[in-house]
N, C-alpha and C positions, 0 to 999 in steps of 0.2 A: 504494500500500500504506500502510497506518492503521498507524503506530508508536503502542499502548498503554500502552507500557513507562513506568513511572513510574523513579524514580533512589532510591527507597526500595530498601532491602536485603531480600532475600526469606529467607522464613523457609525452613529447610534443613527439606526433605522428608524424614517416617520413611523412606522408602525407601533415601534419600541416604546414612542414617546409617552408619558400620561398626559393627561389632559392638563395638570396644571404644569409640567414644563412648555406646553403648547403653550396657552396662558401667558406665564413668562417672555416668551420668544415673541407676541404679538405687541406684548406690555412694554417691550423695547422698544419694537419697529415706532409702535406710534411714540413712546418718549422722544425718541427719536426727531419725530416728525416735529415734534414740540419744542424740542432744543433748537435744531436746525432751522424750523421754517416759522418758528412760533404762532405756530398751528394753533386755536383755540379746542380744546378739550372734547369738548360734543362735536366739533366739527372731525377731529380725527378718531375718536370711538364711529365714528356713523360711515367714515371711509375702511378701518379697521373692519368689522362687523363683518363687512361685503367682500373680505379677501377669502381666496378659497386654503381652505382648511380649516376656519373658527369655527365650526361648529364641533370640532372635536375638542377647542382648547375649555376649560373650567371658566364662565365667561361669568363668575361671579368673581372669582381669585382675578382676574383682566379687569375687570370691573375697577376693584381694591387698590390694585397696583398703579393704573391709570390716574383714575382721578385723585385714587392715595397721595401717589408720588407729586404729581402735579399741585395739588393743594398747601402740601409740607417741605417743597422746593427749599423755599430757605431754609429751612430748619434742619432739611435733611444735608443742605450743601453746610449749615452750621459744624456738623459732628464729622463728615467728609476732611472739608478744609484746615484743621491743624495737622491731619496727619499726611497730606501730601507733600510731596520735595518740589513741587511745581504750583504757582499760580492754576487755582480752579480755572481758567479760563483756557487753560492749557491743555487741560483733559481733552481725549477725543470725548464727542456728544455718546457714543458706543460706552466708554470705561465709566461716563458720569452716567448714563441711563441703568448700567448693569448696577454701579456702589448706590443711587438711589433705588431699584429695588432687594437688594441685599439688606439696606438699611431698615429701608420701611419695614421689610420681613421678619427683621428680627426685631422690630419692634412692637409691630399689630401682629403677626401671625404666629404663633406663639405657639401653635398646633404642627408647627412645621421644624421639627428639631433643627439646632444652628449650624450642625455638620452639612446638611441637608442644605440649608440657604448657601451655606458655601460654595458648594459643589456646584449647584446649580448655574452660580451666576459665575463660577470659572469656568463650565462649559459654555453660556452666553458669550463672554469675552472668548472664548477659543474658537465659536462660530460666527460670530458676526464683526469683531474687535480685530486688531491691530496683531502681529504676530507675537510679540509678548506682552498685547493687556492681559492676559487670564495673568499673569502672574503678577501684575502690579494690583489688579483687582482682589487678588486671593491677600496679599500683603495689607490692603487698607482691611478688607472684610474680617480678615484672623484678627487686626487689632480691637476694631467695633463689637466682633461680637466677646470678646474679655469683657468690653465696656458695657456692651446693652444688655448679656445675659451670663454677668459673672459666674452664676451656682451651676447652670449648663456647662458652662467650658469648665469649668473646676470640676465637673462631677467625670467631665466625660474622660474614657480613658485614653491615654496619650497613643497613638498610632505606634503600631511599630515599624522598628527600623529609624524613627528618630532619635537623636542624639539628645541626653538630657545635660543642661547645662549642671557644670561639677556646682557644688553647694559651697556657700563659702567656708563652712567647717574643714570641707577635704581640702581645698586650696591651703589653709593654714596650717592641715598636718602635716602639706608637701614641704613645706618649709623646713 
């Protein structure tokens, strides 16, 4: 038997997707639209709607994100902008649509574990974003969610195969 399998990462089938990564991926395009062309709100939900594939995505969770994000723009570009090494205006409209709904998510959606909003909005930047926004997005996302769901990332168990920083006790026995 002929093993054709290559070790490249396969790209996730529409099929594959749930509804609320559909959702998400819609909840961009129009941010998107909003950043870009500053698009009013009902006017891109009502072009959104009409693109083919939304009836598959959770258009309550689209819903949430959309006008979520839109409504709490400052507040979300607020918790955003200390931790970036570049002026917000510098963001592509992609890396600020994916960190405003990362944000929002782990703020209202609460039902949604914050391993989970990670992921999601690094595959977002890895499909629609810049060849290394997933990893500048994962960098802002891992600090926020310490900040917006401390007992979460404290409870949850560290991945393996990460390196854990030595403790300052062992540094001083190396002495």
């Amino acid at each position: 038997m002929n093993d054709t399998t290559t070790s490249a990462p396969k790209a996730r089938k529409a099929a594959d997707k749930s509804a609320r990564t559909r959702a998400r991926e819609f909840a961009l395009q129009a941010l998107y639209q909003h950043l870009v062309g500053r698009n009013e709100a009902t006017d891109i939900d009502l072009f959104t709607r009409d693109l083919a594939g939304f009836h598959k995505a959770d258009s309550v969770h689209y819903d949430a994100l959309l006008h979520g994000c839109i409504a709490e723009a400052v507040a979300l570009d607020g918790l955003i902008t200390p931790l970036l090494d570049r002026p917000l205006v510098e963001l592509s409209p992609i890396e600020r649509g994916v960190l405003w709904i990362g944000v929002y998510e782990f703020q209202h959606c609460l039902d949604v574990p914050w391993r989970v909003v990670l992921n999601e909005c690094i595959e977002l930047a890895k499909s629609f974003g810049g060849t290394d926004g997933h990893k500048y997005v994962n960098g802002v996302l891992h600090q926020l969610a310490a900040q917006l769901r401390p007992l979460e990332v404290a409870a949850a168990p560290a991945k393996t195969g990460q390196r854990k920083a030595p403790s300052p006790r062992a540094a001083d026995d190396a002495v």
